[in-house]
C-alpha positions as CSV (number, residue, x, y, z in Angstrom):
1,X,40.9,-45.8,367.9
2,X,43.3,-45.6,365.1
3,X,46.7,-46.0,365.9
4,X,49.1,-44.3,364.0
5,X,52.5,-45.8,362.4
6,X,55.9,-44.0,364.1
7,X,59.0,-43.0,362.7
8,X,62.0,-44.6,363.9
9,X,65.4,-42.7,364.1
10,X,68.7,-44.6,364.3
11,X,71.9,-44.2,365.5
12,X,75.0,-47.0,364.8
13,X,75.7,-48.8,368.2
14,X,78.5,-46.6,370.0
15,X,79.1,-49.1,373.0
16,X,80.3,-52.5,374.0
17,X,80.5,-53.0,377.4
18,X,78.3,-52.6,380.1
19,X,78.2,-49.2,381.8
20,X,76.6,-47.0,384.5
21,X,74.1,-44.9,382.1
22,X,74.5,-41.0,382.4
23,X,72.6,-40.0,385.4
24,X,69.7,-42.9,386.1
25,X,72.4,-45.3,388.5
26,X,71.3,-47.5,385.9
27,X,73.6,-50.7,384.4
28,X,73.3,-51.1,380.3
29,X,73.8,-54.3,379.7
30,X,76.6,-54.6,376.5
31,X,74.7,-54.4,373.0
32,X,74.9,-57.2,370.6
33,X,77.1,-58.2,367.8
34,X,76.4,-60.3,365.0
35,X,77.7,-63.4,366.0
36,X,76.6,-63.6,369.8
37,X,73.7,-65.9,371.1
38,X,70.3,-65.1,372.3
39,X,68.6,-67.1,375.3
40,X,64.8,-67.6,374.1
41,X,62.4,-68.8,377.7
42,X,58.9,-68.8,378.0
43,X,58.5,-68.0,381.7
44,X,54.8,-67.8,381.6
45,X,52.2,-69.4,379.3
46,X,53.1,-72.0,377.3
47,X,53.2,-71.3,373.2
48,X,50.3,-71.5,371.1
49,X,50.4,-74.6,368.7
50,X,51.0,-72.9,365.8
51,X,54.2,-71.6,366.9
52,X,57.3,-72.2,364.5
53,X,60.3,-72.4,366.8
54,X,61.9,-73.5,363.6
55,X,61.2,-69.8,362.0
56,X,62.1,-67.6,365.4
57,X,65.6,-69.0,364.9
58,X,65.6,-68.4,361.2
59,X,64.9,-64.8,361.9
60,X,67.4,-64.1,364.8
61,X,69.5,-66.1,363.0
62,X,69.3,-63.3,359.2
63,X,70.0,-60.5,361.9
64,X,73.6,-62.4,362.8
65,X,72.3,-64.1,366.0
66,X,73.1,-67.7,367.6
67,X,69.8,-68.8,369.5
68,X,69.7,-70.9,372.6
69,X,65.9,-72.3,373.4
70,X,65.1,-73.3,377.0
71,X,64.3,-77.1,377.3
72,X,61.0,-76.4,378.5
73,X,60.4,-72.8,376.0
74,X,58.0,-75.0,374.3
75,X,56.8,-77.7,377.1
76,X,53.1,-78.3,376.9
77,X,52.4,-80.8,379.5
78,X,50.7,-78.0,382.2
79,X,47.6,-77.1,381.8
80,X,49.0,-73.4,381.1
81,X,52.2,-72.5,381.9
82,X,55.2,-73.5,379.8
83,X,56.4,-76.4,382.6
84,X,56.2,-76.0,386.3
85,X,57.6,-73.1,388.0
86,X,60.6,-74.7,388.9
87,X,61.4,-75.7,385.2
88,X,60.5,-72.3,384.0
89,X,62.7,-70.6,386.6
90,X,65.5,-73.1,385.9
91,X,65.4,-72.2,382.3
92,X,65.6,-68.7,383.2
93,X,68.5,-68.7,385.7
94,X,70.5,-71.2,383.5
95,X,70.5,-68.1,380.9
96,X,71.2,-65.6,383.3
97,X,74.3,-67.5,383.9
98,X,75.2,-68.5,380.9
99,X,78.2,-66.5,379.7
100,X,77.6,-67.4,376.3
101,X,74.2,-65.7,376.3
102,X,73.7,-61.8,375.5
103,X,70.3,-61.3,376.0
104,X,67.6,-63.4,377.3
105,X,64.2,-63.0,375.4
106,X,60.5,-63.8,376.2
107,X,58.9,-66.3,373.8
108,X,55.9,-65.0,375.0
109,X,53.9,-63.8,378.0
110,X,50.4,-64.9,379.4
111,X,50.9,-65.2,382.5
112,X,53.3,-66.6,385.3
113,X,56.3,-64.5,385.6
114,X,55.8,-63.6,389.1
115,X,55.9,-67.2,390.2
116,X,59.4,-67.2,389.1
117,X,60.4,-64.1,391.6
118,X,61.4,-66.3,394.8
119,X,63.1,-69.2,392.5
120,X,65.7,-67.1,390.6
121,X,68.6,-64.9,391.4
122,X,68.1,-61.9,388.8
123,X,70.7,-60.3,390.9
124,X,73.3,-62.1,389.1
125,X,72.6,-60.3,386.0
126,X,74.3,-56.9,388.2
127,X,77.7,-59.1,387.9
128,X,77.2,-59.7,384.0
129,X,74.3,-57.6,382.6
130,X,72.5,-58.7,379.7
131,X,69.1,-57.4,378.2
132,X,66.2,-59.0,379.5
133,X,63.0,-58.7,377.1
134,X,59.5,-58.8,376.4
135,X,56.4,-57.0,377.3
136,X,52.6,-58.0,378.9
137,X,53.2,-60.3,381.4
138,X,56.7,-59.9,381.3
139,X,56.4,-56.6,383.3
140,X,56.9,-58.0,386.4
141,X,60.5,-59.1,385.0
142,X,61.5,-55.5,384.3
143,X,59.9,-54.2,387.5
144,X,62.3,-56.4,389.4
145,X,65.1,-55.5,387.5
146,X,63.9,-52.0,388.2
147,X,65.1,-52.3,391.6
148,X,67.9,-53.6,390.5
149,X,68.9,-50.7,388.9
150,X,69.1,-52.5,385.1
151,X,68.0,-51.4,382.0
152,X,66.1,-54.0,380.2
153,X,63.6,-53.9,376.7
154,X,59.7,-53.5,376.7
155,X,59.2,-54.9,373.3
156,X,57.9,-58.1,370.6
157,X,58.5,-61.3,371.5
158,X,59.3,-64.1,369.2
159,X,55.5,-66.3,369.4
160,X,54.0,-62.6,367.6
161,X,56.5,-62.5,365.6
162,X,55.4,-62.1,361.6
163,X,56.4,-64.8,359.3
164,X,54.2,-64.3,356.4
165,X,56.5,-62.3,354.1
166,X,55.1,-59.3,354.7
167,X,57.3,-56.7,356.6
168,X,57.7,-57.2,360.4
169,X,58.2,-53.4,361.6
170,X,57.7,-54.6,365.6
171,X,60.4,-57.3,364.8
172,X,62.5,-55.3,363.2
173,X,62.1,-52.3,366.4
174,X,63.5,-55.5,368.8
175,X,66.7,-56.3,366.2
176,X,67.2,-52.2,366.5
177,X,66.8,-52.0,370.3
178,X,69.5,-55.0,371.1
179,X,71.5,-53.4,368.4
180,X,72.1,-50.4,370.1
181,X,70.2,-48.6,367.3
182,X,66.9,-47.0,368.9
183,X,67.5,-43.6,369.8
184,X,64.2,-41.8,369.2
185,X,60.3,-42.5,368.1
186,X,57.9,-40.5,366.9
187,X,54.6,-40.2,366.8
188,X,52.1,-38.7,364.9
189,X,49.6,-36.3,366.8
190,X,46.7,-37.2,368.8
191,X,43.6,-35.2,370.1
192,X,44.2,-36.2,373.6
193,X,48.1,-35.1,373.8
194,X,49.2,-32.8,376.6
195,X,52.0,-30.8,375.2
196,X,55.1,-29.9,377.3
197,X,58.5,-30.7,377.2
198,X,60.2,-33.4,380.2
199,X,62.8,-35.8,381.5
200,X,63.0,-38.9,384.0
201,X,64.0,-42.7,383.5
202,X,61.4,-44.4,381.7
203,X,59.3,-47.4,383.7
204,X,56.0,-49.4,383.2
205,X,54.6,-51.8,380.8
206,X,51.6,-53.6,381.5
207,X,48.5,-51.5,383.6
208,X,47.4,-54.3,385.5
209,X,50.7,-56.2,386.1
210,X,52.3,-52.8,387.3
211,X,49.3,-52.1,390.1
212,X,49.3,-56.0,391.3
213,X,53.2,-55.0,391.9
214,X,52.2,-53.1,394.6
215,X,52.8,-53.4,398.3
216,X,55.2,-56.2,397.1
217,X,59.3,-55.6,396.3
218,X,58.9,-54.8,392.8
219,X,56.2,-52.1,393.8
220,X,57.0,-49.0,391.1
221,X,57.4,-46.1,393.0
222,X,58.6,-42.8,391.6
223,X,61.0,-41.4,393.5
224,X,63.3,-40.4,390.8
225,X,61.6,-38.5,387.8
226,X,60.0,-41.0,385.8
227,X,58.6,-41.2,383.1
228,X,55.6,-44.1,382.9
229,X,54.9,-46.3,380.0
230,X,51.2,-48.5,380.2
231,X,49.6,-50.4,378.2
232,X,46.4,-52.9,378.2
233,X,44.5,-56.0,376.6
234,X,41.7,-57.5,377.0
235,X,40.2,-55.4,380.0
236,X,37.1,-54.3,380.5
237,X,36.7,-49.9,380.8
238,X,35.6,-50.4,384.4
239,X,38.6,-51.7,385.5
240,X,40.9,-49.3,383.8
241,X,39.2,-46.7,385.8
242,X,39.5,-48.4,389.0
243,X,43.6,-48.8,387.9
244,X,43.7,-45.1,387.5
245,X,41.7,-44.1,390.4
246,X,44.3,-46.5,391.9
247,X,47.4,-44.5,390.6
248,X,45.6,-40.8,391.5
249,X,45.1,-42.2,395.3
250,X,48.1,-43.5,395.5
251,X,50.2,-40.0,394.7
252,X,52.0,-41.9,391.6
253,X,50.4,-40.6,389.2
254,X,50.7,-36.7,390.5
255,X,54.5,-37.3,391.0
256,X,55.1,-38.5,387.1
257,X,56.8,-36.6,384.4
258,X,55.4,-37.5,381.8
259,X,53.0,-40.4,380.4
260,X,53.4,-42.6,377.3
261,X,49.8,-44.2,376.8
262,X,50.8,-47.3,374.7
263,X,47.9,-49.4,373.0
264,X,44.9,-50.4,374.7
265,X,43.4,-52.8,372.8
266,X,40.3,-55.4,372.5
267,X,38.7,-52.9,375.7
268,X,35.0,-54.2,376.6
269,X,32.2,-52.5,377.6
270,X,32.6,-49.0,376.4
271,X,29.1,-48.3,376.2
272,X,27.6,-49.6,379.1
273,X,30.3,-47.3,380.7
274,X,29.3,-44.5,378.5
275,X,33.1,-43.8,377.2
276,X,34.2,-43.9,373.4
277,X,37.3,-46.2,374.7
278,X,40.1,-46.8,377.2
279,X,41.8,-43.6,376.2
280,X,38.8,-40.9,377.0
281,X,39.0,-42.7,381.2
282,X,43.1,-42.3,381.0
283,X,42.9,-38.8,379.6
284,X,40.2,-37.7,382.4
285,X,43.2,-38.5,385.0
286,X,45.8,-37.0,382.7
287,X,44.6,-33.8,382.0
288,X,44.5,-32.2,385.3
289,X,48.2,-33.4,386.2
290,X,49.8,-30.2,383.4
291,X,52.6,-33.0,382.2
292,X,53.3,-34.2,378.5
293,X,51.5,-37.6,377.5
294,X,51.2,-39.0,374.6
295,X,48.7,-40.8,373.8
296,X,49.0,-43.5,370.7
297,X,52.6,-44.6,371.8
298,X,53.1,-47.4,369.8
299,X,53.9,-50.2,372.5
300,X,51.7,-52.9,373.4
301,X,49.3,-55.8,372.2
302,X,48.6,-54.4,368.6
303,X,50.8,-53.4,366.0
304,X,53.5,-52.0,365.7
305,X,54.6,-52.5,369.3
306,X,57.8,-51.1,369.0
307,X,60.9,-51.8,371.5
308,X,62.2,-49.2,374.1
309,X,64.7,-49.2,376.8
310,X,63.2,-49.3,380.3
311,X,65.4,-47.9,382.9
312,X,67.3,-45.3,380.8
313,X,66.2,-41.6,380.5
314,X,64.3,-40.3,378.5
315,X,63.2,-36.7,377.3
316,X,59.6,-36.7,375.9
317,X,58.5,-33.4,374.4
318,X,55.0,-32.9,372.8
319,X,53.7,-29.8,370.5
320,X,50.7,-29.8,367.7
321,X,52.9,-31.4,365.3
322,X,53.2,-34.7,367.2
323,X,55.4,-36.3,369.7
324,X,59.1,-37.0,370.1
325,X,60.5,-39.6,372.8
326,X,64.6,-39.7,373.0
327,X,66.6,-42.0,374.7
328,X,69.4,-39.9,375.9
329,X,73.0,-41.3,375.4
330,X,75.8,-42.1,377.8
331,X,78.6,-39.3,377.9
């Protein structure tokens, strides 16, 4: 299904401290200023060969930005992960603590993140708050910090970055987001939108990373009004059924909001399941509910997979002309 290309509204950064933001109970970590330092970890798989650390510091560095790599960012001795977990988690924590560091960004994702949980202290980061970043498997990160009560960024990480010359608009969503910049997307309309108007701190990520969350303490419950953010690779339709059926049973999906269906992309076995893609099984469970969703949010494994603030509020409102997503400021 064609995907179609958002517009991005900005507003100049207004604050530089961390802060309680307006009515979640959430922490917002400081934005950053030209001239602060990035922590770049790969806390799941390890990097693909033909990654260029050389040109992921090039590019943070044109936006202003000192980068920090983790010793073992690009290890490739295990078989899969980036080092063992201990390494990975110590390259994690030593950003957490390191005052120097402003934000602490996926190199890429894979899988892994959860074997990190019992080996770092992310609590820390409610002492000196800094964005935490990244998307896939990275979801378990941001579900943690969740219950934590921090915001952090579903967005690009630097290994999909595009170095080609050709414009980099996921990229360029990330510089935005740590900026201070993002303050609204929309989207273009979509045949399966629900219209409707509604508010509630915005949570999610990855479909399958969210539902093996649960029963565990990063489980993401909704509580609160939330509003919930999936997206998907590489799964077969089958099994995005049996998520949702999962969701519905659960209650979680009848207590949402409002629903931002981000890409589903490289989906298998459409036919034998008799659907025309991921999107026809999600909006069978959507319909009924009489929320907004949006369907075509541009977050997730294809492009442009644009950067959003987990953990702060958002209002997502949804008519025939398209769909508008805000980030609501602090007073």
């Amino acid at each position: 299904m064609k995907h179609l290309f958002p517009i991005l509204l900005l507003l100049a950064p207004l604050f530089a401290g961390a802060q309680e933001s307006d009515s979640t109970g959430f922490l917002r970590p400081p934005y950053l200023h030209r001239g602060d330092t990035v922590g770049i970890v790969s806390p799941a798989g390890k990097l693909p060969l033909k990654t260029d650390t050389a040109k992921i510091r090039q590019r943070f560095e044109s936006w202003g930005l000192h980068v920090k790599f983790g010793p073992h960012c690009a290890d490739r001795e295990q078989p899969y992960f980036a080092g063992t977990d201990e390494e990975r988690a110590a390259d994690l924590q030593a950003m957490i603590d390191d005052e120097s560091v402003k934000a602490v960004i996926a190199c890429r994702g894979g899988y892994g993140s959860v074997r990190l949980l019992p080996l770092v202290d992310l609590a820390r980061l409610r002492e000196r708050p800094k964005w935490v970043v990244g998307f896939s498997d990275i979801t378990m990160l941001h579900l943690a910090l969740r219950k934590l009560r921090i915001e952090s960024i579903h967005g690009p990480m630097p290994a999909g970055f595009d170095f080609d010359g050709k414009e980099d608009p996921s990229a360029e969503s990330l510089r935005q987001a740590l900026f201070g910049e993002t303050v609204c997307i929309e989207v273009e309309p979509h045949p399966l939108n629900q219209p409707g108007t509604a508010s509630g701190c915005l949570s999610g990520g990855n479909l399958t990373v969210i539902r093996s969350a649960d029963g565990t303490p990063e489980e993401l419950t909704a509580e609160e009004p939330t509003v919930l953010l999936i997206e998907e690779v590489g799964e077969f339709v089958y099994r995005i059924d049996r998520l949702m059926q999962s969701l519905t049973r659960s209650g979680r999906l009848g207590s949402l909001k409002a629903i931002l269906v981000g890409h589903f992309s490289d989906m298998v076995g459409m036919k034998k399941f008799g659907v025309a893609d991921a999107y026809a099984i999600i909006s069978s469970y959507t319909r009924p509910l009489g929320i907004p969703v949006v369907f075509g949010f541009p977050a997730g494994h294809a492009e442009p997979n644009l950067a959003v603030y987990l953990g702060r509020r958002v209002t997502v409102s949804v008519d025939d002309e398209g769909a508008r997503v805000e980030f609501v400021p602090q007073n």
